[in-house]
C-alpha positions in Angstrom: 110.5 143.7 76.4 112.0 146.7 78.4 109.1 146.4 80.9 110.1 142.7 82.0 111.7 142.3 85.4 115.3 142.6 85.6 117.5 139.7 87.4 120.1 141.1 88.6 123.2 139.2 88.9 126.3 140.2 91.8 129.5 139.2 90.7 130.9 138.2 94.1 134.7 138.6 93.8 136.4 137.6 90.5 139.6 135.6 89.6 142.8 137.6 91.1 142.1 140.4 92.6 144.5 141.0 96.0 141.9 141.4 99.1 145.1 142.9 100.9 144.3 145.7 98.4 140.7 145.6 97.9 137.5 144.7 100.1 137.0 141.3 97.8 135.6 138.4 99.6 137.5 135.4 100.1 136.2 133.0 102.9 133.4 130.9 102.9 132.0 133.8 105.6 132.9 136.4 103.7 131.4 135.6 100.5 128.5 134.1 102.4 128.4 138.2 103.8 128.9 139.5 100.5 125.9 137.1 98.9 123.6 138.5 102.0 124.3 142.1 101.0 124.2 141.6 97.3 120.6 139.5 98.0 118.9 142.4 100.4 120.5 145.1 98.0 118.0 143.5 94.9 120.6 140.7 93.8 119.1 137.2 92.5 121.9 135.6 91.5 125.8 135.8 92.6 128.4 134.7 90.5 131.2 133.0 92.5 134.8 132.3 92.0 136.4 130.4 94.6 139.9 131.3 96.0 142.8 129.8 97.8 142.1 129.8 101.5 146.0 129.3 102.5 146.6 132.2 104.7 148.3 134.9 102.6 146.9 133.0 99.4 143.7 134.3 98.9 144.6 136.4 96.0 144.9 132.9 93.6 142.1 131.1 92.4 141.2 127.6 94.3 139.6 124.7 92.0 139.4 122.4 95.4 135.9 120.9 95.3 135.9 121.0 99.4 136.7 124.6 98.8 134.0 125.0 96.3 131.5 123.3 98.4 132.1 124.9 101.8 131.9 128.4 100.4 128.3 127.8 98.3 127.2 126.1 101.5 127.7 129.1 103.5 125.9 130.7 100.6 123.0 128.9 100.3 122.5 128.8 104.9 122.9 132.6 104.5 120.6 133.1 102.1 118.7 130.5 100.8 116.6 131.3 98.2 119.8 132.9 96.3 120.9 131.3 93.0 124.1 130.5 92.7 126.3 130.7 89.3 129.7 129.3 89.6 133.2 130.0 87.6 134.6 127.2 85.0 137.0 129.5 83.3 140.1 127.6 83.3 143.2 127.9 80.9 144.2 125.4 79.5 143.5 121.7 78.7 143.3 120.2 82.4 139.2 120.9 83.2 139.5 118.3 86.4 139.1 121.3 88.6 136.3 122.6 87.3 134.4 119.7 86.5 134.9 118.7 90.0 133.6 121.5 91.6 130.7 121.4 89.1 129.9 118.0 91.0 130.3 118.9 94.2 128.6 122.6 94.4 125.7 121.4 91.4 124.5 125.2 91.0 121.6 126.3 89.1 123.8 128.1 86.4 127.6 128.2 85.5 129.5 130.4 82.7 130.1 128.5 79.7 133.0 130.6 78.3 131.5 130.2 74.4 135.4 131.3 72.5 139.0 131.8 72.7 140.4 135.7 73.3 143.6 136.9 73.2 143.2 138.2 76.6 145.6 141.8 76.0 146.1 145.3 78.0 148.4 148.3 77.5 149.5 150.2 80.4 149.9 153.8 79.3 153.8 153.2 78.4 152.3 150.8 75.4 154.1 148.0 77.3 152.3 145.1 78.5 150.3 145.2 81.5 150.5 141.3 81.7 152.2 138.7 79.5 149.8 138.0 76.4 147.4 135.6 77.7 145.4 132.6 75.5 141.7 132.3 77.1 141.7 128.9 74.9 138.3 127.6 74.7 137.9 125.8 71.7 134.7 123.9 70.6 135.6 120.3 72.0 136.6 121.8 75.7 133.1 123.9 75.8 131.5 120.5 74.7 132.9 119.3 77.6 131.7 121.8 79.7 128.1 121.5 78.4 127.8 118.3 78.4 129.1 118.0 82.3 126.5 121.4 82.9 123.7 118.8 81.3 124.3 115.8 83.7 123.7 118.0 86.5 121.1 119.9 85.3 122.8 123.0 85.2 122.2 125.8 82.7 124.6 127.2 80.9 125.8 131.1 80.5 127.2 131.6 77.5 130.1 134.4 78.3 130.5 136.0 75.1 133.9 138.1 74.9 133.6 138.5 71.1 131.1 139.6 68.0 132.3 136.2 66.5 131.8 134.5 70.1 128.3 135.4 70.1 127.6 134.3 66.7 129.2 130.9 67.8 126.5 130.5 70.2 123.7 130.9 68.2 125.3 127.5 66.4 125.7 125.9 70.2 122.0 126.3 70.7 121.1 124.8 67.3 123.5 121.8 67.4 121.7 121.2 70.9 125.3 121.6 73.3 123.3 124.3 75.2 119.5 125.4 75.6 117.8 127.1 73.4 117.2 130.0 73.3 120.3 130.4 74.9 121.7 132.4 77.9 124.4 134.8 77.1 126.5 137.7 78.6 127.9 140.0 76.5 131.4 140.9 78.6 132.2 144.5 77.7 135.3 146.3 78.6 138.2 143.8 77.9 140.9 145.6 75.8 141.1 142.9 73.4 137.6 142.3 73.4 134.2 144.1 72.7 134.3 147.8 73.9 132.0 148.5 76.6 130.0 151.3 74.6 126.3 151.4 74.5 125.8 151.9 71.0 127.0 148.5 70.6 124.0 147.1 71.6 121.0 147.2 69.3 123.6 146.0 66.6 124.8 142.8 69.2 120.6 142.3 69.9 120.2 141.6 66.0 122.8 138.6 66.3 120.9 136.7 69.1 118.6 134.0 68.4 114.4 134.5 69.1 113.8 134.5 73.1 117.7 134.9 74.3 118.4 135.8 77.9 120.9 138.3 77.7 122.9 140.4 80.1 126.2 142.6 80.1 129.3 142.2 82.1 130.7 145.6 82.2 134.5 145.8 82.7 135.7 149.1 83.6 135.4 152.2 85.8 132.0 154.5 86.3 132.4 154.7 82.5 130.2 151.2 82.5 127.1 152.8 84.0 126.3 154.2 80.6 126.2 150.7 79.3 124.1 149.0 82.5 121.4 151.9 81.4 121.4 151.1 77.9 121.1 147.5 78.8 118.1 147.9 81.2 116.0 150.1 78.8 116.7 147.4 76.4 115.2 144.4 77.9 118.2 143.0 79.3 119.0 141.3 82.8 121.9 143.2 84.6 125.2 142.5 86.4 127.9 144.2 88.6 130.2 143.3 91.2 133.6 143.9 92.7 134.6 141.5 90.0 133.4 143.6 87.5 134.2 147.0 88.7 135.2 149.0 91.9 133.5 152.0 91.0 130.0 153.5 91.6 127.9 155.7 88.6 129.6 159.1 91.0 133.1 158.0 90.5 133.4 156.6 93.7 135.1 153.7 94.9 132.7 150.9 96.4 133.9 148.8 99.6 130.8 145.9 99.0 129.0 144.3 96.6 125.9 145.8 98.0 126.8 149.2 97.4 127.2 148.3 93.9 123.8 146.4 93.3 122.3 149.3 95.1 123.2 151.2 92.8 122.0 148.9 89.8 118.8 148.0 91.1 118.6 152.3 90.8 119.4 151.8 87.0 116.3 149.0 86.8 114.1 151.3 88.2 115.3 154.1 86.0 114.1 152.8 82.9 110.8 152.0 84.2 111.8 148.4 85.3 110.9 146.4 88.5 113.4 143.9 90.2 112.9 140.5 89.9 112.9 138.2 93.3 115.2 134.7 93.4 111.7 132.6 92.9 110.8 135.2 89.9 114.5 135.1 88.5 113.9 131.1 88.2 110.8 131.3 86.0 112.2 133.8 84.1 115.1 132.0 83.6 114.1 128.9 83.5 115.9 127.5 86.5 115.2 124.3 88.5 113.5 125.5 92.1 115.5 126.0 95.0 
């Protein structure tokens, strides 16, 4: 399995991170840039959240359609044969946003967040570093969200915070709400989450249905490059981004997404794997053609 070609996914800029603080991508330009870098650096997919573009406001999260829209079609003119994954996570009951922006964009893939999380950090005083945040997603609102993924033929990525979460998707596939075998990224590094260690994997690989597509989202510092190599010599697709992290395997802080998927095509290569092109990534995937 380790000898398959890895598709490499850039996670473009994330939900609420300040660009006034770090070199995130916020404009339709930008993140068209940012895709163009990520794509000649070995990237086949980018994952996209889409921000405010009120000046000053582009730290907040947009779920404006026309904002959706303009920023995958600058995207998709900059580089065309890049697959695009959008954002759905939303909190909350209200999934008009989302859905609407599903419409309008119609991307090849979009996360599916599969479970709810307590989403929790400690700063080193043991106080809060935010107020205790529900990442509600219970069954009927993923239904939801599979069944609007379905009308518009888009695949699903099961975002899997949790042990239990990816034991829930294994019963999504069966019951038919998402394909099976099933996509799934095992995010790694949330506090209140799955730890981003590499011996968690082999044990995580024995709760995945026959033929899953799997990849990690490591959340951290350099201290997720330990996990990325794990993952590649174990079969599995890869992701990074300034979503994901700002820091290179040397400890040093990135200032683009291509610096980053640089540095993880380096990590496919490592463990004897070659990177997979957009029109590969598709087969492999199983992904309409562009």
């Amino acid at each position: 399995m380790a000898s398959r070609k890895a598709v490499i996914t850039c996670a473009l800029t994330g939900v609420l991170t300040d660009p006034e603080q770090h070199h995130v991508p916020v404009t339709p330009e930008q993140m068209a840039k940012e895709a163009r870098r990520a794509r000649d650096a070995g990237a086949s997919i980018v994952h996209c959240h889409f921000r405010s573009q009120e000046p000053g406001m582009g730290r907040l999260p947009s779920w404006d359609p026309k904002v959706a829209k303009a920023i995958c079609d600058a995207i998709r003119a900059e580089v065309p044969d890049i697959i695009i994954n959008a954002t759905t996570g939303v909190v909350g009951e209200d999934l008009s946003g989302p859905l609407a922006c599903l419409e309008a964009v119609k991307p090849e893939m979009a996360a599916l967040n599969a479970g709810s999380l307590n989403y929790l950090k400690l700063r080193s005083s043991n106080d809060w570093a935010w107020p205790p945040i529900l990442f509600d997603n219970p069954v009927a609102k993923i239904e939801q969200f599979a069944s609007a993924m379905k009308k518009h033929g888009v695949v699903a990525e099961c975002e899997c915070f949790d042990t239990g979460i990816l034991r829930s998707v294994a019963m999504f596939a069966k019951r038919g709400m998402v394909p099976n075998p099933p996509h799934v990224s095992l995010v790694m590094g949330v506090e209140s989450g799955m730890p981003n260690k590499a011996s968690w994997l082999p044990l995580l690989l024995e709760e995945m249905l026959p033929g899953t597509h799997w990849q990690v989202i490591g959340i951290g510092r350099q201290e997720v490059w330990a996990l990325h190599k794990k993952c590649a010599e174990l079969g599995g697709d890869l992701r990074t981004g300034l979503e994901d992290t700002f820091y290179l395997p040397d400890g040093t802080k990135a200032t683009s997404n291509g610096q980053l998927i640089e540095a993880m095509a380096k990590v496919a290569t490592d463990a004897g794997r070659t990177v997979a092109t957009p029109t590969e990534a598709r087969e492999i995937l199983g992904l309409r053609k562009a």
